[in-house]
C-alpha positions as CSV (number, residue, x, y, z in Angstrom):
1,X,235.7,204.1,117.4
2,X,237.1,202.6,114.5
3,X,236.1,203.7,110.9
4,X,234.1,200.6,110.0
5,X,232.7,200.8,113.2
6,X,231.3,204.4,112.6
7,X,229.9,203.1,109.2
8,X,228.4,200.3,110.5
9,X,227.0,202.5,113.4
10,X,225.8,205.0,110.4
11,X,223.8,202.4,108.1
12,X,222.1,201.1,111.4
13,X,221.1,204.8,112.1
14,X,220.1,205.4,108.3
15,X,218.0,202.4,108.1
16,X,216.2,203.0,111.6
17,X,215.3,206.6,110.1
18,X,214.1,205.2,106.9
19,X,211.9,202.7,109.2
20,X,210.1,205.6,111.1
21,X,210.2,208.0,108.0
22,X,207.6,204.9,106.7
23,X,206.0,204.4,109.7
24,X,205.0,208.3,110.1
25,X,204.2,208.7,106.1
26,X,200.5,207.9,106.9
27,X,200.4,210.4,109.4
28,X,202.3,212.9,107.9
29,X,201.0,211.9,103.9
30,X,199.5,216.0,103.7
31,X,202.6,216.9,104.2
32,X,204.2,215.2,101.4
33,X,201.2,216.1,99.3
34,X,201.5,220.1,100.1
35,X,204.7,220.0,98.8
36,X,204.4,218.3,95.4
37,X,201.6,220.4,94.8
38,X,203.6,223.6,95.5
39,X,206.4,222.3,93.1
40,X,203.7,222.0,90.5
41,X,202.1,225.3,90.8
42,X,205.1,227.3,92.0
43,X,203.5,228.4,94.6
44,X,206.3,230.3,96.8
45,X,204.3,231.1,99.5
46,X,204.3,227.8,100.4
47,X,207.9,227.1,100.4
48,X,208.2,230.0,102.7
49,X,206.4,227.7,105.6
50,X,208.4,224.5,104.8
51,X,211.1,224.1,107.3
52,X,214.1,226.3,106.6
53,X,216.9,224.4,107.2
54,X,216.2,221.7,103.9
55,X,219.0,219.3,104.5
56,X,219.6,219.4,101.3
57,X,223.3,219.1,102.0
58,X,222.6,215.3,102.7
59,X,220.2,214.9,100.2
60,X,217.1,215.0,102.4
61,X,214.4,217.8,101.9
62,X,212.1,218.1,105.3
63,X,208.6,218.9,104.2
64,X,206.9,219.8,107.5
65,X,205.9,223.3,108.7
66,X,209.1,225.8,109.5
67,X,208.1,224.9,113.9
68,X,207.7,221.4,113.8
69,X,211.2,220.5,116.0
70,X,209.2,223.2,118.4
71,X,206.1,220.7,118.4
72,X,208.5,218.1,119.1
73,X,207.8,216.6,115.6
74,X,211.0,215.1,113.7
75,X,212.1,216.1,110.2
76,X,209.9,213.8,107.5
77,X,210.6,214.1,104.0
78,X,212.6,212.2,101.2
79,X,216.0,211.0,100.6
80,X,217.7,211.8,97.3
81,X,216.5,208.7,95.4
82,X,212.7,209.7,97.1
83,X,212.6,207.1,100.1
84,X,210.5,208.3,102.9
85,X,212.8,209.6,106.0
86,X,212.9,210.6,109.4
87,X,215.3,212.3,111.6
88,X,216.2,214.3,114.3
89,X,218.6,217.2,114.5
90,X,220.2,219.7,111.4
91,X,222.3,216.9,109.9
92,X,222.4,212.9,109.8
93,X,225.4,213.1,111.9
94,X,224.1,215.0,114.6
């Protein structure tokens, strides 16, 4: 594939994650809430059950429980500049 293909083929893939990462946010809102309130009180025992792998890298912070691919649950969490996400595998280009 060409390279404007690939970044076509990669903003169609971004958006479609953005689009489910809304979709599951009502379902998946306690999440989002455990983790803000864990930021706020420091409380590190939290953090220690928040998936590992934090995707940071890409600017994406997963904030469901450390098993969840195991449950067959995607990563949910933020972006960067705080849009809701979804995605499957470690990295966006998996």
């Amino acid at each position: 594939m060409s390279e404007p293909e690939v970044r076509r083929l990669a903003g169609e893939i971004e958006q479609e994650e953005i689009r489910l990462g809304q979709e599951l946010s009502t379902r998946l809102q306690p999440f989002q809430e455990r983790y803000e309130r864990a930021v706020t009180d420091f409380d590190v025992e939290v953090f220690t059950r928040i998936c590992p792998g934090k995707h940071g890298r890409w600017g994406r912070i997963c904030l469901m429980d450390a098993d969840h691919e195991m449950a067959g649950e995607p990563h949910w969490g933020r972006t960067a500049d705080g849009r809701l996400i979804a995605w499957v595998g470690s990295a966006p280009d998996d």
